[in-house]
Each structure stands twice: as C-alpha cells, then as structure tokens.
VEXDREN-2710 file (C-alpha; in Angstrom, 1 decimal):
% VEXDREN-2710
k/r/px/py/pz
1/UNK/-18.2/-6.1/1.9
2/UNK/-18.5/-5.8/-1.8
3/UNK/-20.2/-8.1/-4.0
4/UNK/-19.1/-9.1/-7.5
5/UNK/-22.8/-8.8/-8.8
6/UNK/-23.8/-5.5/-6.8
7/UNK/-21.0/-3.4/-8.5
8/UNK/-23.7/-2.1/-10.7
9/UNK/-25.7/-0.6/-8.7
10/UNK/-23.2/1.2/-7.2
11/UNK/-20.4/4.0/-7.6
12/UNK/-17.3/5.0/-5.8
13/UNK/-19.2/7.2/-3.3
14/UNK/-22.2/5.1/-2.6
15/UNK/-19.4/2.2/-1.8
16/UNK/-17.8/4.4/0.6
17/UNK/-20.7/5.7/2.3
18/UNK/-21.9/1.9/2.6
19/UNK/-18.6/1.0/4.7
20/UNK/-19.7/4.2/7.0
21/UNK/-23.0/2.8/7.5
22/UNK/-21.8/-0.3/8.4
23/UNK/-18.8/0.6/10.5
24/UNK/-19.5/4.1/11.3
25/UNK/-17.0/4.4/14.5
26/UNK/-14.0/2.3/13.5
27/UNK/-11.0/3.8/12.4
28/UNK/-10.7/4.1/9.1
29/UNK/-7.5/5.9/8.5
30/UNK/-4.5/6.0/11.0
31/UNK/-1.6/8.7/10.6
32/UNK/0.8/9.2/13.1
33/UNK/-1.0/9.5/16.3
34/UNK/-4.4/10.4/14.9
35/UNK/-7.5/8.4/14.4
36/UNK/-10.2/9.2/11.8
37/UNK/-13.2/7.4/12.2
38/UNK/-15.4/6.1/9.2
39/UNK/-18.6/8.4/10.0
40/UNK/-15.4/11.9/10.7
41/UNK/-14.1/11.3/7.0
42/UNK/-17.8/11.0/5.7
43/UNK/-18.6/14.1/7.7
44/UNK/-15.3/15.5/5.8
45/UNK/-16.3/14.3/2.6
46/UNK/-20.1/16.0/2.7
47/UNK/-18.1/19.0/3.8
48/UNK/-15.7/19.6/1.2
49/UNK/-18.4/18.5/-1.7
50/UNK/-20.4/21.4/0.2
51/UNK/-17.9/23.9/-0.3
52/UNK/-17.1/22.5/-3.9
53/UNK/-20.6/22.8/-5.4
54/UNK/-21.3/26.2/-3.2
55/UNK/-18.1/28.6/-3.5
56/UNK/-16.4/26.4/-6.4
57/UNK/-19.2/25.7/-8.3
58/UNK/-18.3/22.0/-9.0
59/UNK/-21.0/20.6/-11.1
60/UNK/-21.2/16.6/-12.2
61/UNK/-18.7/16.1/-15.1
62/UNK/-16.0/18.5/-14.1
63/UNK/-12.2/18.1/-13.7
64/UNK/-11.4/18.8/-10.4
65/UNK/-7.5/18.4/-10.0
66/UNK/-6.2/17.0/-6.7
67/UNK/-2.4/18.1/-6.1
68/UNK/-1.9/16.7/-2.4
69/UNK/1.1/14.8/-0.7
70/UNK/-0.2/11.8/1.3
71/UNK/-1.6/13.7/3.5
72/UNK/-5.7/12.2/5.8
73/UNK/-7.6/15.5/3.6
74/UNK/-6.9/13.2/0.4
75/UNK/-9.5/10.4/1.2
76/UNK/-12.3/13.3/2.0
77/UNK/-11.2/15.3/-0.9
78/UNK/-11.4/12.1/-3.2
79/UNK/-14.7/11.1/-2.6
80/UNK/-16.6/14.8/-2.0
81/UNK/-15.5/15.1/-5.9
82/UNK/-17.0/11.5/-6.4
83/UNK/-20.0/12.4/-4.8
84/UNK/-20.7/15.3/-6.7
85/UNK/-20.3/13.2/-9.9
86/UNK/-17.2/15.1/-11.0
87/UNK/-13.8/13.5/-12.4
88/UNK/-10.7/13.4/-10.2
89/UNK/-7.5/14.3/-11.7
90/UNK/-5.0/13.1/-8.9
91/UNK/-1.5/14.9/-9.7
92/UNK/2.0/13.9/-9.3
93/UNK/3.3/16.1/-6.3
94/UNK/6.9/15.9/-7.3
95/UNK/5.9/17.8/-10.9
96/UNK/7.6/21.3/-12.0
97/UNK/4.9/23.9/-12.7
98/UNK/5.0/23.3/-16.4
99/UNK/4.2/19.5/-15.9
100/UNK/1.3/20.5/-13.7
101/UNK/0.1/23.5/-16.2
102/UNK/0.2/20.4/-19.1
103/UNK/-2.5/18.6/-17.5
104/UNK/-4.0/21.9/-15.7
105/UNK/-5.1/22.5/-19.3
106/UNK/-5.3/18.8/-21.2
107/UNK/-7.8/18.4/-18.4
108/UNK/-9.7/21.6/-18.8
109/UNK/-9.4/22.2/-14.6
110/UNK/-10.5/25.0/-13.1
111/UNK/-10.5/23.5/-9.3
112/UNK/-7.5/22.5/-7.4
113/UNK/-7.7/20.8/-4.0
114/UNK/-4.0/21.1/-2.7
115/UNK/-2.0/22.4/0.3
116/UNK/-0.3/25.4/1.0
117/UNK/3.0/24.3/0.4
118/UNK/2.0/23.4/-2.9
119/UNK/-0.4/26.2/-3.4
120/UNK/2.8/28.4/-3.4
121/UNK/2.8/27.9/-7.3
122/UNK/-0.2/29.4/-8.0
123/UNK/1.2/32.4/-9.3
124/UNK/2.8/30.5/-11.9
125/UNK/0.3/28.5/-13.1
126/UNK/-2.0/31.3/-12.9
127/UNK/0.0/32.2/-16.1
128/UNK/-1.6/29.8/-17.9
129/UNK/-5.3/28.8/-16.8
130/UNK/-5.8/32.2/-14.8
131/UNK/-9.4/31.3/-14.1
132/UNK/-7.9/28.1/-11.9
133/UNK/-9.6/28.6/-8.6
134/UNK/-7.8/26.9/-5.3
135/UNK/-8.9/24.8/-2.5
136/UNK/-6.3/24.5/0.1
137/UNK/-7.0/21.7/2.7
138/UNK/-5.6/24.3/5.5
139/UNK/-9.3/25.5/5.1
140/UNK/-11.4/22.1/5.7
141/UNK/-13.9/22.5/8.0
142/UNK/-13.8/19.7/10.6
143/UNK/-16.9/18.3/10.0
144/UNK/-20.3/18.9/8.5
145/UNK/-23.9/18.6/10.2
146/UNK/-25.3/15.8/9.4
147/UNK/-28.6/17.4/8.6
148/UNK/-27.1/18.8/6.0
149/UNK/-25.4/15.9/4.8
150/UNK/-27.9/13.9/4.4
151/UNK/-29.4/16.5/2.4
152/UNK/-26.5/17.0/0.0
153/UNK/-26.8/12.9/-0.4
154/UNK/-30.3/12.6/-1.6
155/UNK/-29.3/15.6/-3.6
156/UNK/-26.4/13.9/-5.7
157/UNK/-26.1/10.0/-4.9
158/UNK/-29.0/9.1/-7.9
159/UNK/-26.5/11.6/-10.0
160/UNK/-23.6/9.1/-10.2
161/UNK/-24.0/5.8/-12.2
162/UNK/-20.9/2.9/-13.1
163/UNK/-20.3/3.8/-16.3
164/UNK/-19.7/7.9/-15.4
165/UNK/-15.6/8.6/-15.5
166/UNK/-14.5/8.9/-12.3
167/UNK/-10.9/9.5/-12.5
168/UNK/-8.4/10.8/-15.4
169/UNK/-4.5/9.0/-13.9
170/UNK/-1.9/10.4/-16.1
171/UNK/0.7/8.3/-17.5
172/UNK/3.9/8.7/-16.8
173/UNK/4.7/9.8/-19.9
174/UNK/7.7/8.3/-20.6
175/UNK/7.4/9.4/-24.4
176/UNK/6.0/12.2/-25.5
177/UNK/3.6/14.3/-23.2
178/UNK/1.7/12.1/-20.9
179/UNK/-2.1/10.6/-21.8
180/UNK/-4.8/11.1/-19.4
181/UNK/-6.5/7.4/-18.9
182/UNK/-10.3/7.3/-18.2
183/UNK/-11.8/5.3/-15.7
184/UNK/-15.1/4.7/-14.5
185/UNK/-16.3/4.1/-11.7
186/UNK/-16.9/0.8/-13.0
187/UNK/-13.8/0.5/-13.9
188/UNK/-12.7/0.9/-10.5
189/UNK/-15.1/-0.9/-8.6
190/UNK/-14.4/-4.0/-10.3
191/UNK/-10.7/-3.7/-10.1
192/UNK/-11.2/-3.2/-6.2
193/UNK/-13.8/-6.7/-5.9
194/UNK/-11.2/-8.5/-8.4
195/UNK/-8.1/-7.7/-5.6
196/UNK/-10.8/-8.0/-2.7
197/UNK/-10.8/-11.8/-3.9
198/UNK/-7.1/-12.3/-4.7
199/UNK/-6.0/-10.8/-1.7
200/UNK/-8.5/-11.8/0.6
201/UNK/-8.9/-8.7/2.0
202/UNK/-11.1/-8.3/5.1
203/UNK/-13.1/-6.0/7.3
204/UNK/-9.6/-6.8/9.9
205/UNK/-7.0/-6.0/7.2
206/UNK/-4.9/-2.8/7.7
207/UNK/-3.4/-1.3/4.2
208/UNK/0.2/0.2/4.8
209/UNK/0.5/2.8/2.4
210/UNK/3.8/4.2/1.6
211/UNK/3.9/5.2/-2.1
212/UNK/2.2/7.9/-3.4
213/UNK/-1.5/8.2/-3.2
214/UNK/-1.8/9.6/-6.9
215/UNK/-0.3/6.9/-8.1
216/UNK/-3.2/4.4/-9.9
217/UNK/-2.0/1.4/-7.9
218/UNK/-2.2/3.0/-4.3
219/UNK/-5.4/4.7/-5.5
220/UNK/-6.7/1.3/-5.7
221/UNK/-5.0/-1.4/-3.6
222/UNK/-3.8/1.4/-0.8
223/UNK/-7.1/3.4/-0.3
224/UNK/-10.4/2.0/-2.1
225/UNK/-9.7/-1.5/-1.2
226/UNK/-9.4/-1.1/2.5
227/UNK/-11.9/1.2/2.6
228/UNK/-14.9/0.0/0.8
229/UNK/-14.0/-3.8/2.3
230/UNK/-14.5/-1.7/6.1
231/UNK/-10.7/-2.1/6.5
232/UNK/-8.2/0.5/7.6
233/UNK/-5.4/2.3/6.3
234/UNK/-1.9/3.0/8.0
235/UNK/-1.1/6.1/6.5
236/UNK/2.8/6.3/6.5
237/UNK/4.5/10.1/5.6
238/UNK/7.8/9.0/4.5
239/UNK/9.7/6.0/3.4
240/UNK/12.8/7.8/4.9
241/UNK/14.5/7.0/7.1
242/UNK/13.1/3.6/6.4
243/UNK/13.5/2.3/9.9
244/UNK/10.9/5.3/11.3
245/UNK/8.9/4.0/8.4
246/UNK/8.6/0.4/9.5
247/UNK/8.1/0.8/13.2
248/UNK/4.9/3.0/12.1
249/UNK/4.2/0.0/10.0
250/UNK/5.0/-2.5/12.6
251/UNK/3.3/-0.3/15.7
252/UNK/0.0/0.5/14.2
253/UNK/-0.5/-3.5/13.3
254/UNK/-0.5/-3.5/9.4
255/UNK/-1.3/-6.5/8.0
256/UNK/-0.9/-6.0/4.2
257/UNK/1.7/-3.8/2.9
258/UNK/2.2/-2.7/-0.7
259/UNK/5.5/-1.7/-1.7
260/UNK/8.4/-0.9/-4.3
261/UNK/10.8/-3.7/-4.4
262/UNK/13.4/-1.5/-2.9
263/UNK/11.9/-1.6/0.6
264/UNK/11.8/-4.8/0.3
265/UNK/15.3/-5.1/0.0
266/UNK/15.7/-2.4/2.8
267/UNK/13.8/-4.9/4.8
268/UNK/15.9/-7.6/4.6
269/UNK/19.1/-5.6/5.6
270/UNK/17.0/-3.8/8.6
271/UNK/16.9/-5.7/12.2
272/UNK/13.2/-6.4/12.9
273/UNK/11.3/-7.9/15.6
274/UNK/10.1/-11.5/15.3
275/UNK/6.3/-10.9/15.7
276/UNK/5.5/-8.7/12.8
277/UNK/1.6/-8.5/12.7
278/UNK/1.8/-8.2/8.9
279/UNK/0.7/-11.3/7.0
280/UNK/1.1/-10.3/2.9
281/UNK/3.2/-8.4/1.3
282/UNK/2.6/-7.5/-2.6
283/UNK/5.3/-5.8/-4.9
284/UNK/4.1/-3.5/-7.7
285/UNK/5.2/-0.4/-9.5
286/UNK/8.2/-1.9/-10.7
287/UNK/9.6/-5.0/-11.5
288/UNK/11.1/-7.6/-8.0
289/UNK/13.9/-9.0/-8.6
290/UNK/13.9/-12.7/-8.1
291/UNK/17.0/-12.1/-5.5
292/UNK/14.7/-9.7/-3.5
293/UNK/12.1/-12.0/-3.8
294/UNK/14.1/-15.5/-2.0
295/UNK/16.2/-13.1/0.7
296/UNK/12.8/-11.5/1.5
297/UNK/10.7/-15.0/2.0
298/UNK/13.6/-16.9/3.8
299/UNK/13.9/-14.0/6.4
300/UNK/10.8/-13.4/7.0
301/UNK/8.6/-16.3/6.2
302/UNK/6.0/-13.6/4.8
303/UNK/4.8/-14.3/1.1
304/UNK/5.2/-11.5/-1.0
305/UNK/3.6/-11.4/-3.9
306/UNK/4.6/-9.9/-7.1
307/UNK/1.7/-8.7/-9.5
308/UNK/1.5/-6.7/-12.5
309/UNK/-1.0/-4.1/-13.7
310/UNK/-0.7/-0.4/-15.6
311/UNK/-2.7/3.0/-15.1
312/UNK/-5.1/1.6/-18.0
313/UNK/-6.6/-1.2/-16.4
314/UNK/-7.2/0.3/-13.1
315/UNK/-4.6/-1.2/-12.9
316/UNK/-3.9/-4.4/-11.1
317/UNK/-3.9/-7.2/-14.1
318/UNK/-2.2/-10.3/-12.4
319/UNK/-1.0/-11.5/-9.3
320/UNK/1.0/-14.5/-7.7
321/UNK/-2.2/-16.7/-6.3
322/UNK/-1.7/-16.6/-2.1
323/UNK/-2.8/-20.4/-2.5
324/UNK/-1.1/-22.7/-5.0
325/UNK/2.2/-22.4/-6.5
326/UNK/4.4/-18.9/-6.5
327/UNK/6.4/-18.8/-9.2
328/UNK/9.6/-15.9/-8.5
329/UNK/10.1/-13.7/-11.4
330/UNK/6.5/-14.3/-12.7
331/UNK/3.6/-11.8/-12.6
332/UNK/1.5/-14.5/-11.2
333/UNK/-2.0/-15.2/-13.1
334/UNK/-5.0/-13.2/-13.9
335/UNK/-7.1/-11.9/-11.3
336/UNK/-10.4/-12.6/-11.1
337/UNK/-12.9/-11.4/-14.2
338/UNK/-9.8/-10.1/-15.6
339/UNK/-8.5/-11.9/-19.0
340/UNK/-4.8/-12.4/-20.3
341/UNK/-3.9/-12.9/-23.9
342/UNK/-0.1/-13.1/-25.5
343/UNK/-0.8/-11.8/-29.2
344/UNK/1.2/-11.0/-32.1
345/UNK/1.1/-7.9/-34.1
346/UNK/-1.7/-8.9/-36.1
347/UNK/-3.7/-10.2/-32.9
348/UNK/-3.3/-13.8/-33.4
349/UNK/-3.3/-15.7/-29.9
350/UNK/0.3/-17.0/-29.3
351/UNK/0.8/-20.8/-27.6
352/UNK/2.5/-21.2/-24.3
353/UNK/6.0/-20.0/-24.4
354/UNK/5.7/-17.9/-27.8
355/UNK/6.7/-14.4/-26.9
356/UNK/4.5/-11.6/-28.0
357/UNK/2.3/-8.6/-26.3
358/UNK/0.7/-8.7/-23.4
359/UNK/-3.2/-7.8/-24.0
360/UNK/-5.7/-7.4/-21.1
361/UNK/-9.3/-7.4/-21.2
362/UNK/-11.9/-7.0/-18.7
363/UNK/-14.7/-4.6/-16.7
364/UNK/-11.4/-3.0/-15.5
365/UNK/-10.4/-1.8/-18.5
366/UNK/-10.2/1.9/-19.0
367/UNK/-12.7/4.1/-21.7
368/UNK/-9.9/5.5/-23.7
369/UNK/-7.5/8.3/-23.2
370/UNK/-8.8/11.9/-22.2
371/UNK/-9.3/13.5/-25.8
372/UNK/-7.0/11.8/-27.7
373/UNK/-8.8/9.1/-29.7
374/UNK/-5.9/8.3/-32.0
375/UNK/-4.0/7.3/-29.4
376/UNK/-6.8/5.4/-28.1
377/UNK/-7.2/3.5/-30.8
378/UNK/-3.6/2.6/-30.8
379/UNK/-3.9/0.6/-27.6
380/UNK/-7.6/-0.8/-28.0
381/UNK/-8.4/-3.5/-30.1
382/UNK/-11.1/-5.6/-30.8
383/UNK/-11.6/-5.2/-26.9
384/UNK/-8.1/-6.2/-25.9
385/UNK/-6.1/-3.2/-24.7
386/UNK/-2.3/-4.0/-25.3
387/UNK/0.0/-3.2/-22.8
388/UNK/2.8/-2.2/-24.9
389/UNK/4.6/-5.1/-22.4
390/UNK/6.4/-8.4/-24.2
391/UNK/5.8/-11.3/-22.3
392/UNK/5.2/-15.0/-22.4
393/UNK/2.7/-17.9/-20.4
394/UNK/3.9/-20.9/-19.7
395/UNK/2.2/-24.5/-19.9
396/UNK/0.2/-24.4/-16.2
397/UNK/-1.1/-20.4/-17.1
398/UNK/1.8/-18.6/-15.4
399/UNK/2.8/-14.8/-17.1
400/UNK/6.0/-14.0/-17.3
401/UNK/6.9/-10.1/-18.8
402/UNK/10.7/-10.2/-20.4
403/UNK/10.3/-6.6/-21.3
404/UNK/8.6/-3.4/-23.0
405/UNK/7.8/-3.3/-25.9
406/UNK/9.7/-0.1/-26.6
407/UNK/12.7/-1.3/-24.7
408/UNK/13.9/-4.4/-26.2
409/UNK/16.9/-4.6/-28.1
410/UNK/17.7/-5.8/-31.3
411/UNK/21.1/-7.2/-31.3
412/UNK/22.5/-8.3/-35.0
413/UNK/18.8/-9.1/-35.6
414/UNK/18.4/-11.1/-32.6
415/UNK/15.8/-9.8/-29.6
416/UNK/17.5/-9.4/-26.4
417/UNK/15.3/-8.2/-23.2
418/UNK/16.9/-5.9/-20.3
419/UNK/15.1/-7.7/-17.4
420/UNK/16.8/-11.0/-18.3
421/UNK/20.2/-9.3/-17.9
422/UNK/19.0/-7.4/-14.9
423/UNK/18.3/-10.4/-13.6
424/UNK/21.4/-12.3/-13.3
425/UNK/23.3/-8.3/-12.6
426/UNK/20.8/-8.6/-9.2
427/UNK/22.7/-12.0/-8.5
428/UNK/26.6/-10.2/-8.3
429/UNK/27.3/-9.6/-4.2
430/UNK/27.2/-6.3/-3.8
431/UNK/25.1/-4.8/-6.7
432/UNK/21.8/-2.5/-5.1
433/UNK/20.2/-1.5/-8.4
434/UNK/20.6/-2.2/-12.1
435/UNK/19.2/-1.4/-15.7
436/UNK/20.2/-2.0/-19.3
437/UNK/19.1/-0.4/-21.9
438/UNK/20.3/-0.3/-25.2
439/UNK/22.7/2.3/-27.2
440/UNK/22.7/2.2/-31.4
441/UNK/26.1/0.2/-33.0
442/UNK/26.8/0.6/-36.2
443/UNK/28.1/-3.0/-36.6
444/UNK/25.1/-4.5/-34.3
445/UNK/22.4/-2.3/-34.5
446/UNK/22.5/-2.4/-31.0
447/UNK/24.4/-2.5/-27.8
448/UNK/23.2/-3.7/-24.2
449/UNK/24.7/-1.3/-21.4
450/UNK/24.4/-1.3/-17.7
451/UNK/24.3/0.9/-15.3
452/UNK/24.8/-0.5/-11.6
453/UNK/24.8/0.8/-8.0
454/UNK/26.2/-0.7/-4.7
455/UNK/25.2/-1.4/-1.8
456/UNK/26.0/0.8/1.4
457/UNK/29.6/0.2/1.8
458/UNK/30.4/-2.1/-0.8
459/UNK/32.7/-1.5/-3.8
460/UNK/31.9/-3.6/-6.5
461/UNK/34.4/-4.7/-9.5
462/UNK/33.0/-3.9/-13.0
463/UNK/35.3/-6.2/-14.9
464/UNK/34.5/-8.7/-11.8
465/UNK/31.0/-8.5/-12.7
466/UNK/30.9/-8.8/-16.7
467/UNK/32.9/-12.0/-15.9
468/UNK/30.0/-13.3/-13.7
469/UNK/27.4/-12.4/-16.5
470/UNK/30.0/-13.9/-19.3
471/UNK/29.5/-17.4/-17.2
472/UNK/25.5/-17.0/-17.8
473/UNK/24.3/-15.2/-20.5
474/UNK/24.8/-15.4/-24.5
475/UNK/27.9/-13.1/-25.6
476/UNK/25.3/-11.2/-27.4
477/UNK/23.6/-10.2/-24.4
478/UNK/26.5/-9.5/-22.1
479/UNK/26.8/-5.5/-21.5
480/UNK/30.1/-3.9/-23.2
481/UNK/30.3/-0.7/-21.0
482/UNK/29.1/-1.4/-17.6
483/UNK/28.7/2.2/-15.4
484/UNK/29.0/2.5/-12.0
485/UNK/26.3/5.6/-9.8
486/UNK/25.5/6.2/-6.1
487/UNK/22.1/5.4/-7.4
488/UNK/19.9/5.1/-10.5
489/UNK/17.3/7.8/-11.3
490/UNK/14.0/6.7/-10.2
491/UNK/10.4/8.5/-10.3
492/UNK/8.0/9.0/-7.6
493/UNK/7.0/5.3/-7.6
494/UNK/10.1/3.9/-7.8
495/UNK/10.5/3.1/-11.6
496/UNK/13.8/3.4/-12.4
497/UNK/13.9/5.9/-15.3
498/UNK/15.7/4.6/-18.5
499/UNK/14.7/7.3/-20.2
500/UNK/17.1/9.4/-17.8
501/UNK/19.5/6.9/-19.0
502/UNK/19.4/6.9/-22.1
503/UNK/19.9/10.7/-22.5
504/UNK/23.1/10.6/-19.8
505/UNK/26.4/11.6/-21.5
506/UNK/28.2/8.3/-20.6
507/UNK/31.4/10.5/-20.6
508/UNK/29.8/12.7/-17.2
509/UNK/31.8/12.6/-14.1
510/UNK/29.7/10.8/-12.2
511/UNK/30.3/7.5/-14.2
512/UNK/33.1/6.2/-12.3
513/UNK/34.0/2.9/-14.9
514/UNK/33.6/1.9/-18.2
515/UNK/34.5/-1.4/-19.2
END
C-alpha cells in the first residue's frame, strides 16, 4: 500500500511493479470471463516495453500515443511506456482522423499502441505524420521471460524519477483546439495516495470501470488506484445495454464503482437484487443532479459520492467525505494535500458564500500545457491553477460549483448560472436530461434556454414545465424557449455538450416545442 511520504522515491512503474511483488498471483484485472494475474500483466508489461525500445525504438522522453478501447492490453501498454520513461498520450477512441492527426502532431508521436479496428485509419493519418509507426495489440506476446525482465528492469527503473512527465491528457477542447496537460508522475502518484485516503481504498476493493480508460478520471480512480493499492479492477466493455453492464458489475463482486450520473439514474429504474456486494459509489465527469442523488441513496442505501476534479489536477480535487456530513449538490471538500481557494479576478481570497473562481493547488497539480506556455500562464498563478469553474464555500468548508466560468449568463447585468436552473428542470416528473445555456438578446444581453429530454415513455408538457420553474426561480432566470430531444448530445464521458447546443438551429426538425 502506498505511503504519503514514499511517493518520492517512487514512479508509476516502480508502484506497479511493487503491487506485483506483493501480490504476484491475485487477480488484478477481470474482463468477462478472464483472469489476469498481477505477475501475467507485469510479464505483459516487460514484454511490450521490449518490443517498444527494440523494433520501435522508444527511448525515455518520447510520446508514445495509446489509441485503445477498454480493452486488458491497456494496463500492460500503459505501464511498458512508463517503464521505459516515455510520456503516454492516451487518445479519445471515439475521435475522427483529423482529431487524432491534431494531437498525432501537437504531441510529436511517432508510436501508436492501438487495435486493429482502429488501426484501419492508418492510411489516413499516414497523410500527415507518415513516419508514425503502429503497434497493434493483436501482436502482444503473452508473456515475457522473466530473465529477461528482470534485465530490462535494472536497465530502466533508476531512468524514471517523480518529477519526469508521465502522461500528456488532452482536454476536451471545448474551445479552440484542445491543450495537452502535463503530468508527472508525481503528479499522479499523489493524486492516487490523496483518493487512496478519501476513499479508503483497500488491497479487497474491486474498481468497476465503465467509462473510458483515456479519460484522466478513470486513468486514475479506475486503474492506478486499484492497482498500485493491490486491488482489482472489473473491467466492464459496454455500458449498453445497461442491465448486461450491471450483472457483470454485480457477478464479479465490485465494491467501488465510478460512474456518470446517468447510470445512476439507470440504476434506480433497473430491478436489482438486494445483496449488491458494492459498498461506494462516486459520481464524476459531470455534474449529479441532486434528484439522482436522494432516488439513488433511498433505493439503495449505498452512499454515493459526488466529487469534482479536471484533467489539470490529475484530476480528482474534492470529494463528499464517506464519514461526516454529505451535503447533495456539493462537490464535497478537499481531498487530502490538496488545497481549495475561491478567488476573484485579481486573486483576492473570497469569504464563505462570495462567489468567485475555483483555484486548486497542490502536488497534484499539473506542469503546464504541452508547448503552449501562454496558455499556461493563463491558468497558473502564483501556484494556484484556476479552474475556469465559478463556485462558492460555505461556513463549515463545503464547495459548491454554480457554474463555468465561460458559461454563465449575464441577464440585464445580473449573473445567472445554468446548473441552478438545471437543477430545479431535474425536479419536473418526467424530465431525463436538461441544460441551459444562454442565447444573446438585444434587450437583455442574454437569454436562458433549455433543452429537455424525457424519460422512456413519458411525454412531458413544456408550458407545464416553465410553470413549475415560474413557482421557483427569479423571472429572470426562468428559460423563454424550452426544446424538447430524444436526447441531449453528450461526449464520450458523458458531458453533455453545450457547445453542440449552442450551434443547433433552434428552428431544426428535431425540436419538437418552443415555448
């Protein structure tokens, strides 16, 4: 188990090879009905770093781009690049070729670890880094000697200290072309001891992870943290249909499960068993609904936790404490080593209940963005990196975000935050999904407009609803046009996309009311 003051004489790699040395037959990973033992995916990992260094000619510092689905060849893959001391790019597997060729060549890769479903695209992307060179996992060897493997380890373990980058995650981008955060494996490791504590994750604990492995907070809560703690992940292919996704969950014993809040809504409409094994249940990627939040708890007696963290802090930032007092619609409270600040504009520390900017600092704070140090030095100040999120804290150290920073509105000169109107929207019967997001007025400056989507089977009455939100919210705040989809866009992690939004022609077909 990892140690708050041994971080530093570690890195990613090391860590992982200390859970094999300590647990070298358990299961490690499980994914469907295979097994993979701790000491098979080191054997993996010493493999694939073989055949990187050899025939790729991987050398410490290098980009090495990892396009996979979650699929068991992304554990070994991740740490053989660790090991060797180069920089993992993980990519979004649901990106068009010129997304990929964006960071192909921001990142300056010339080695890709993917499949061969994936691998299809090469041509294409040949077009624009034509030395790119590709590993497809379809040619893993099972497993390495361990002769050799040692050998390779005395070779490049020394190599590899905490403050060497570790992994470039690319932000979502959701203006502009996305920034490539740098983390260390500092960075990391502290972020993984910091939830360790929170979460209380033990050597027993089995990680259900659903959402996408190259996403920053599965990278971390779904896959280090179980594994350098000697846990296990339960490696589930597809959320869908959600009822083969929850026996898998629910047969293989999970007992913490990281999720979208959407699941957690499909949970509470799905018939489950009363002994469910799993003990904690932790919402990230997107905001939880506070409705979500009390069905959830009064079905299943589970706590689920709602946290908050971003891609720059590695990323997990605050969580709901498992003892204490749970506060619904709060992110919780730092976790631990990790600092909170609301600050204004001109970085003056705001009292309790003063809105402002949430600012983070901490070990887990990222070095800056992959060659972009004006943007870098947008986001980092005076050791604070801000979030670009408005929030508040309240008297007893509680954080509460109202919005971002880019989305709130300004209505006749007054602020008005989408998630409060999202809110009470979550409260009509009926209503699946929701988002606001503001369109220019000439009279106002700005407008609030929603955009809702029901339930299975249920039909839900626009005017209906902007009378229930009339009851409870300022006039100001209450959405003019209110739009009714079979469901809101959303990205690979479930953020519903109000840029999408935003750009829709609110005359399309598809909007069925406007009010």
């Amino acid at each position: 188990m990892l140690l708050f003051n041994s971080i530093m004489e570690m890195n990613l790699a090391s860590a992982f090879a200390g859970s094999v040395r300590t647990n070298p037959a358990k299961p490690a990973l499980y994914c469907g009905e295979r097994e993979y033992s701790y000491q098979e995916l080191w054997e993996q990992t010493l493999s694939v770093a073989g055949l990187l260094q050899t025939e790729f000619g991987v050398r410490p510092g290098d980009r090495v781009g990892l396009w996979l689905k979650n699929c068991p060849e992304f554990v070994p893959s991740l740490f053989a690049i660790l090991h060797l001391g180069a920089v993992v790019v993980p990519i979004n597997n649901f990106l068009k070729t010129d997304e990929v060729n964006y960071i192909l060549t921001d990142a300056g890769i010339d080695v890709l670890i993917t499949d061969a479903e994936l691998g299809a695209h090469h041509r294409a992307l040949e077009s624009v880094r034509p030395q790119l060179k590709l590993l497809r996992i379809e040619t893993f060897r099972p497993t390495a000697t361990h002769d050799s493997g040692t050998a390779h380890n005395r070779a490049h373990a020394k190599s590899v200290s905490v403050s060497d980058l570790a992994v470039i995650i690319y932000t979502s981008g959701t203006t502009g072309k996305p920034k490539g955060a740098m983390l260390s494996h500092g960075n990391l490791l502290h972020n993984v001891e910091s939830c360790r504590i929170v979460l209380k994750a033990v050597a027993f604990d089995r990680f259900a992870v659903l959402l996408p492995l190259f996403h920053s907070y599965m990278l971390t809560v779904g896959l280090l943290l179980p594994l350098l703690v000697g846990g296990s992940i339960v490696l589930v292919k597809s959320l869908h249909p959600v009822r083969n996704a929850l026996q898998e969950i629910l047969q293989r014993r999970a007992t913490v499960l990281p999720a979208i809040p959407q699941f957690y809504r499909s949970m509470v409409n799905a018939a489950l068993p009363q002994n469910i094994s799993l003990r904690l249940c932790v919402s990230g990627a997107a905001p939880l609904p506070v409705q979500v939040l009390k069905e959830f708890e009064s079905k299943f007696g589970i706590p689920l936790i709602e946290g908050y963290g971003l891609s720059e802090a590695s990323p997990v930032v605050t969580k709901n404490p498992l003892d204490g007092s749970r506060k619904p619609g709060s992110i919780g409270i730092p976790i631990a080593n990790v600092e909170v600040s609301i600050q204004d504009e001109q970085g003056r520390e705001l009292f309790p209940g003063e809105v402002g900017e949430v600012c983070v600092r901490g070990g887990n704070v990222m070095q800056g963005y992959w060659n972009q140090p004006a943007e870098t030095a947008k986001v980092l100040r005076k050791g604070w990196l801000l979030t670009g999120d408005i929030g508040y804290r309240d008297e007893e150290g509680y954080y509460f975000i109202t919005d971002r920073k880019k989305d709130m509105l300004l209505v006749n000169g007054i602020n008005v935050y989408p998630r409060e109107i999202e809110e009470i929207i979550y409260q009509f019967p009926g209503v699946k999904e929701a988002a606001v997001i503001g369109k220019p007025d000439t009279r106002r400056g700005e407008q609030p407009v929603a955009f809702v989507a029901a339930n299975e089977g249920a039909a839900l009455d626009s005017k209906a609803l902007q009378q229930f939100l009339r009851r409870r919210l300022a006039d100001y705040k209450v959405p003019r046009k209110i739009f009714q989809m079979e469901a809101l866009p959303r990205n690979a992690t479930g953020k519903i996309l109000k840029t999408s939004l935003r750009q829709m022609p609110l005359e399309e077909p598809m909007v069925k009311e406007d009010v």
